[in-house]
N, C-alpha and C positions, 0 to 999 in steps of 0.2 A: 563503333561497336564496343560496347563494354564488354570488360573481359571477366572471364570466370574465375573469381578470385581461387586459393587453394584450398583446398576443405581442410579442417583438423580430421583427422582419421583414426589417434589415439588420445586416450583420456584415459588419466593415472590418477587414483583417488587415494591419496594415502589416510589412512582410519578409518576406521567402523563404527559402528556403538551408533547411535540414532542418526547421527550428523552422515557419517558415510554410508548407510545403508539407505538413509531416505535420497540422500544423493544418484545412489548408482540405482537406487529403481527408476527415480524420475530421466536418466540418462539414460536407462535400457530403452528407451523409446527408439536411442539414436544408433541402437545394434544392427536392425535392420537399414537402416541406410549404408553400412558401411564403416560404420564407427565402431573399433574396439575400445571396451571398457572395463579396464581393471582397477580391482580393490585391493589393496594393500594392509594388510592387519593382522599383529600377531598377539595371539591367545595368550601368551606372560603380560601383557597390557591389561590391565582394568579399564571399564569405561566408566562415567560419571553417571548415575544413575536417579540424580534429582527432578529430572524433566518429567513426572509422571502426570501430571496437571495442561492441559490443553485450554484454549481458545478454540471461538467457531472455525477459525479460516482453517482448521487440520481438516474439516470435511472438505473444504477446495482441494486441500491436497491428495487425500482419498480419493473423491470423486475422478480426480485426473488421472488417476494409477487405473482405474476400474477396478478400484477394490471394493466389494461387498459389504459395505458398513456389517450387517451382522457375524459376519464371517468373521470380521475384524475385531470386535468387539469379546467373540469367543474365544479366540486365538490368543488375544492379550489380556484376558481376562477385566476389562472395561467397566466402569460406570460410567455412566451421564453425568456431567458437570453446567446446573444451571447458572453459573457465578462464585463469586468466593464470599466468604463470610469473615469478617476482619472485627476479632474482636481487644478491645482495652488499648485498640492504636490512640485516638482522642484523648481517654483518663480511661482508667481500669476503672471495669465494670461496662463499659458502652460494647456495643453491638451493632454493626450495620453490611449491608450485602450489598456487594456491586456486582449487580447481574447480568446475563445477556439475552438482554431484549430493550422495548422500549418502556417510557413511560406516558401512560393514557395516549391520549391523541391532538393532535394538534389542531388550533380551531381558528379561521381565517387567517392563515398565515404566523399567529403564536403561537410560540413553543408552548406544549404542556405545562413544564416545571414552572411558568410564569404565571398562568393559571392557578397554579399551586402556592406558588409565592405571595398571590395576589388575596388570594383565599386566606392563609393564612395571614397577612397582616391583618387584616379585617376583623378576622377570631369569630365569625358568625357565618357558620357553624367551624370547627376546629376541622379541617381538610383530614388529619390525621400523617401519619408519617408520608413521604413522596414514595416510599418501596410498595404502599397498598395498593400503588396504582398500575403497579409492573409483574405482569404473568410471572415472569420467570422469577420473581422472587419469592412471592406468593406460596407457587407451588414447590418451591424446594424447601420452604422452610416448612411445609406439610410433607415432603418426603415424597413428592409425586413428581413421574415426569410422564409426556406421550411426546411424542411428534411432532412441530409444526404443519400447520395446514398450506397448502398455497392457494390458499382463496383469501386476498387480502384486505374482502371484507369479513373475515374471520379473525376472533380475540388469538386463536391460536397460530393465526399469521404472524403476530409480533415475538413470537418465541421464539430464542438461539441457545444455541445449548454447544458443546464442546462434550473431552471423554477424561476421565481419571484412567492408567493402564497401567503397566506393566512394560516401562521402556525397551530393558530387556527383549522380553515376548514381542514387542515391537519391531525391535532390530533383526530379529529372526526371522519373523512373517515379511517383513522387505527381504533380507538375502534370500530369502526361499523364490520370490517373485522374482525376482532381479537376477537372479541366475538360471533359473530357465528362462528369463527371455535372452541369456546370452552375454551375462557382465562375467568375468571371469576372476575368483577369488586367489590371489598371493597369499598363504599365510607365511609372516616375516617380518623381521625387525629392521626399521629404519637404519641404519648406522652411518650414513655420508648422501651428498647431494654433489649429482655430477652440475656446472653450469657454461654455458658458452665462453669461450674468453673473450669474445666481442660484443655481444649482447647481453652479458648475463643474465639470459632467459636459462631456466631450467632445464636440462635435457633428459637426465635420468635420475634414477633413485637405485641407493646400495644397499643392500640387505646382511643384516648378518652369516649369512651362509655364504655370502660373495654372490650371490646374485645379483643381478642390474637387471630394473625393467626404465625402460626409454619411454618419453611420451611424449607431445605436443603441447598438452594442455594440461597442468596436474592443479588437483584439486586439494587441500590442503581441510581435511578431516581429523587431524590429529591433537586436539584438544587442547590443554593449555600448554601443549609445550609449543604449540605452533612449530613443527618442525621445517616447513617452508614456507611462510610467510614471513616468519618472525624472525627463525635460527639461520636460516639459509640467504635469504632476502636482506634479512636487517630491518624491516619496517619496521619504526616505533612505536611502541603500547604510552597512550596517555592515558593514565588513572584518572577517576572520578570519586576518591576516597575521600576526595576532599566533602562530597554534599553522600557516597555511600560506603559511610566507616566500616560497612559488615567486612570481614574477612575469611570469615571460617563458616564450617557448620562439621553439625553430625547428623548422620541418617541413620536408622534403623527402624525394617519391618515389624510392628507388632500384629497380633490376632484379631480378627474380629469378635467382634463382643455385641454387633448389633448390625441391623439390617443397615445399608451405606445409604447414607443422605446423598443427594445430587447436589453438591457443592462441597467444593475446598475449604478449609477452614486457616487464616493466618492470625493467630496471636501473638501478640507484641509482649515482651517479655523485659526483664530487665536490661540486658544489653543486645537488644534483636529481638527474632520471634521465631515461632517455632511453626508449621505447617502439620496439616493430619491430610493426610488424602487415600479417599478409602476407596479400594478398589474389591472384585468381586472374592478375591479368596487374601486376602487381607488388608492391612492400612500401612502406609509409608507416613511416615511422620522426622521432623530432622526438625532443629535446632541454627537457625544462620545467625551471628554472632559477632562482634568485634574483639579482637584478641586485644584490644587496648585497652578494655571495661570489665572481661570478663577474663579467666583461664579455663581454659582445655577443659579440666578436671570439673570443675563447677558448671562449664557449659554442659557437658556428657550425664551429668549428675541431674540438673534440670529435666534436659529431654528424657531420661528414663524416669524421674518422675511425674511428671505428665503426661506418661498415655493412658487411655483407656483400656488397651489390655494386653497379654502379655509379649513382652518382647522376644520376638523370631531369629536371633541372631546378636551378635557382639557391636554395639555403633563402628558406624565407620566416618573418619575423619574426612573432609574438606578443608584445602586452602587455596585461595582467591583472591585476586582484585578486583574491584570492580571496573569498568574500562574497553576500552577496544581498541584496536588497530589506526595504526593514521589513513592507511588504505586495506583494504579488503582483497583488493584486486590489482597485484603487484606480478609488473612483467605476463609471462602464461601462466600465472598462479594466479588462484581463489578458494582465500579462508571461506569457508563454511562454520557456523557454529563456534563452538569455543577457543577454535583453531584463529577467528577471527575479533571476539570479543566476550566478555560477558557481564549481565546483568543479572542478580541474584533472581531468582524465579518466584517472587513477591506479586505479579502478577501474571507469574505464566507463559511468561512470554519466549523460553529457552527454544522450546522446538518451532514455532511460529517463526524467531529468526534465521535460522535452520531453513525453514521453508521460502520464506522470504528472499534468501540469498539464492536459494534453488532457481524461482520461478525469476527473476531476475538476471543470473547468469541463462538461463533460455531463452529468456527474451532477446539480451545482447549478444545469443552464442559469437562466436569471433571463428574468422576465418586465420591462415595460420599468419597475417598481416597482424592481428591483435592491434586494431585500429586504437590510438590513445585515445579519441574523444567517445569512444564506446565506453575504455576502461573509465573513462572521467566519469562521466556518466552515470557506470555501476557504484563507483567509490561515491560519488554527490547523494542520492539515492538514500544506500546501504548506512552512510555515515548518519545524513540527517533522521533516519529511522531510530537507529540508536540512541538520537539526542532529544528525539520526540520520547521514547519510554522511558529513558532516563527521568527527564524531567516528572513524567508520570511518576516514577516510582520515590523519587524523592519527596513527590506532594506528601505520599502517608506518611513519613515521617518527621518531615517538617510539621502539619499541621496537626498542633496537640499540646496540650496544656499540661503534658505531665512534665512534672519536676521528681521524680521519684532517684532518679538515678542520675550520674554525669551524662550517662550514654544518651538521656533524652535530653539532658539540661543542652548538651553540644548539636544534636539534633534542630531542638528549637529555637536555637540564636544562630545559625547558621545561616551565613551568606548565599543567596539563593542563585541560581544562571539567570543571565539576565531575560532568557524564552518565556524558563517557568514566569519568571517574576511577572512580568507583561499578562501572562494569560490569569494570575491572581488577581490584578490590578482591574482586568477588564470583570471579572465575576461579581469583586467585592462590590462595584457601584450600583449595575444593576442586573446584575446576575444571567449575563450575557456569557457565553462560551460558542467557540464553532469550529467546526471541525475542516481544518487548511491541510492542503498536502496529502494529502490522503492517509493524515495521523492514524496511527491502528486503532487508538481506542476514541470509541464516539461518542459526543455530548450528552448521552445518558449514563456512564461509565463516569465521568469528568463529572458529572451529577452530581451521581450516586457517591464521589468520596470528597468530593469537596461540601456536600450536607453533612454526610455522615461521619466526616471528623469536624463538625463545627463550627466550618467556616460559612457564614451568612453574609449575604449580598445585604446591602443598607437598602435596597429598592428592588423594583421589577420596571419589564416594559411598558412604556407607557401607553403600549395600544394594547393590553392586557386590558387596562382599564374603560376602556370606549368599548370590549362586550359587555352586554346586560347581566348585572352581577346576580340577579335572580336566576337565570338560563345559565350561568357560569355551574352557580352549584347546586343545581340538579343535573347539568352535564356531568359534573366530576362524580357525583352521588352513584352517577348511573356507570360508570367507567367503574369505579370501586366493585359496583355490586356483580357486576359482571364477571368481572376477573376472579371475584369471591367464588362463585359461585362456576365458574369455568374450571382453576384449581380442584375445585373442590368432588367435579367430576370426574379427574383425570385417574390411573393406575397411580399408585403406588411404583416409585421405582422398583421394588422388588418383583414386583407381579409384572411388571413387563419385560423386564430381564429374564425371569420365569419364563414366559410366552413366546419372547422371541430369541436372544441371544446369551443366555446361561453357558458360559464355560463349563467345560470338563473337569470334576475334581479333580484336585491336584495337589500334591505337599504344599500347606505354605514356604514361600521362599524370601 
């Protein structure tokens, strides 16, 4: 007979701010069974506030909670996000969107973009850019968003979309949820970590008031200071400064000055780039930077004169490495979020790992055995996830021909990891890419920025070429015109925001 291993029964979250709030909601599930779950967070803390930008998977995470996407939307004051828009990364002056959705459709087993490839070499007739071919591009750069359809012989099947918000307002609408189903909030300042003398599992947390709360399982929300993972544990942080120099940034809200496009916008600037991301009652915009190309003073000076309208407040500084943990999931402790690593938020990715770490420790919950090849597991995972975005977000910088500044000149002679390098190597010949591991971003993504900085495949597939090139392009002719013409019917973001999920005015903040 097997035995009924011991249940964990408490769970200690220390920090708030996105990382611990999305935590303890998706943990309130576990109140009703029996499990207490506390949040640890004190109001003299700032949280990090750059995660305003989202990917599609935050609707998996919504959906899970039973949150009300409009509800949600109103609450943190939202836009639609169909992709980001990445301008002067290649050379200044270029322009291209890496969107979410797909590109045209694929025909006896070849991918679109080969299609496209194929067309294009030929030059009869000129295909036109690969973005004409993708709803979601389409219609953000008209300003339009609606819904996808789930009829997936429907154009508006291929459309994914994501939210611009209001972190913040985020973190507030979870503890609101999460505490009526039963999470219970500490406010209190970390100041010491009790740990076993035989196991050096964690047992309790000291507060500055002298309080101790004990727990089984504690959750480590505490941002870059990692206060148990990092400070408590000793697990070492290996940087990635070496291929992501950024170090700093500044943030600050300005005004709206115009109805919000449904997509992010990242410009590449002299030493880094600067982000605009516009949400319903204003735009968050910051400045990410290398302190070794650039000063403080001259970064801060940039990003105020770059925005479109007027600044809401004093910048506020960032400092950073790029990097993460050697484990994640050390001893009954699991970093979450910044607590565990970070990547500059170049493609969005801040809250998604956050989430990722979420649904992942629920998959492997641990009983209070904290089985090693569970923790293995979570750390093999969680790490190679890291090393998959990474590599992503080094692509845009690597690929680009500007010489303007040292900050690019060292960008573009940089030694690449040997992943990235492999998955270049396999594009450049004949414009092959595929998505292994259940990489987050998908061969239209990988597309869309390995075209739109430049880089060309010297060929395509060659069963591209054995369809009839005649029926090739009046297939694509008719994929073009559809999308055209699908966009072209949709609302306006504004009008459906109008319609359906219009926040409550409110002081910009």
């Amino acid at each position: 007979m097997t035995a009924e291993p011991s249940r964990i029964t408490k769970v200690v979250i220390v920090g708030g701010g996105t990382a611990g709030w999305m935590t303890a909601a998706a943990l309130s599930r576990l109140v009703a069974g029996g499990v207490s779950v506390t949040l640890v967070e004190s109001e003299e803390i700032g949280t990090v506030g750059v995660g305003e930008a989202t990917i599609p998977s935050l609707l998996d995470f919504n959906a899970m909670l039973g949150i009300d996407e409009d509800a949600f939307i109103r609450a943190t004051a939202a836009t639609f996000k169909l992709g980001i828009e990445f301008r002067d990364w290649a050379q200044p002056g270029d322009s291209y969107l890496n969107p979410f959705g797909t590109h045209g459709r694929d025909v006896a087993g070849v991918a679109f973009h080969h299609l496209w490839l194929r067309q294009r070499a030929s030059g009869a007739p000129d295909p036109g850019p690969i973005g004409a071919y993708c709803l979601a591009e389409v219609a953000a750069r008209r300003g339009r968003f609606t819904r996808p359809s789930t009829n997936p012989q429907s154009v508006l099947s291929t459309l994914s979309y994501a939210f611009h918000f209001d972190a913040t307002l985020y973190a507030a609408f979870l503890r609101d949820l999460a505490e009526r189903d039963g999470v219970v909030r500490v406010e209190g300042r970390v100041v010491a970590v009790d740990r076993d003398a035989d196991t050096g599992f964690v047992d309790a947390v000291r507060l500055a008031d002298g309080g101790r709360i004990d727990g089984q399982l504690f959750i480590d929300c505490s941002g870059f200071r990692s206060l148990l993972v990092g400070d408590a544990l000793g697990v070492p942080f290996t940087s990635w400064q070496q291929w992501l120099p950024c170090d700093r940034a500044w943030a600050v809200p300005s005004a709206r000055n115009a109805p919000p496009m449904p997509y992010t916008r990242a410009t590449a600037d002299a030493a880094g780039w600067r982000w605009r991301i516009p949400l319903q009652h204003r735009v968050g915009n910051g400045y990410v930077y290398s302190s070794a190309h650039l000063d403080d003073d001259a970064a801060r000076s940039a990003l105020l004169a770059g925005l479109d309208g007027a600044p809401l407040g004093e910048p506020r500084p960032l400092r950073f490495v790029a990097g993460r943990r050697d484990r994640l999931w050390e001893k009954n402790c699991v970093a979450i979020g910044l607590a565990g690593g970070f990547l500059e938020p170049l493609e969005s990715t801040s809250i998604h790992l956050i989430q990722s770490g979420i649904a992942r420790l629920m998959s492997l919950f641990p009983d209070d055995g904290f089985a090693a090849v569970e923790i293995d597991e979570y750390n093999r995972v969680m790490l190679r996830e890291y090393a998959q975005i990474r590599d992503f977000i080094i692509l845009h910088y690597h690929a680009t021909t500007r010489a303007d500044s040292p900050f690019w000149d060292h960008c573009r002679t940089m030694t690449l990891p040997a992943s990235l390098e492999a998955k270049l190597a396999l594009w450049s010949g004949k414009g092959r890419v595929f998505r292994e591991h259940r990489d987050l971003f998908t061969p239209d993504s990988w597309i869309a920025v390995l075209l739109g900085q430049g880089i060309q495949p010297r060929s395509f597939d060659p069963l591209a070429a054995t369809l009839p090139a005649d029926e090739t392009v009046r297939f694509m002719a008719h994929v073009r015109d559809m999308i055209d013409k699908t966009a072209a019917a949709m609302p306006t973001q504004d009008q459906f925001i109008a319609q359906h999920c219009a926040a409550p005015l409110r002081e910009p903040a």
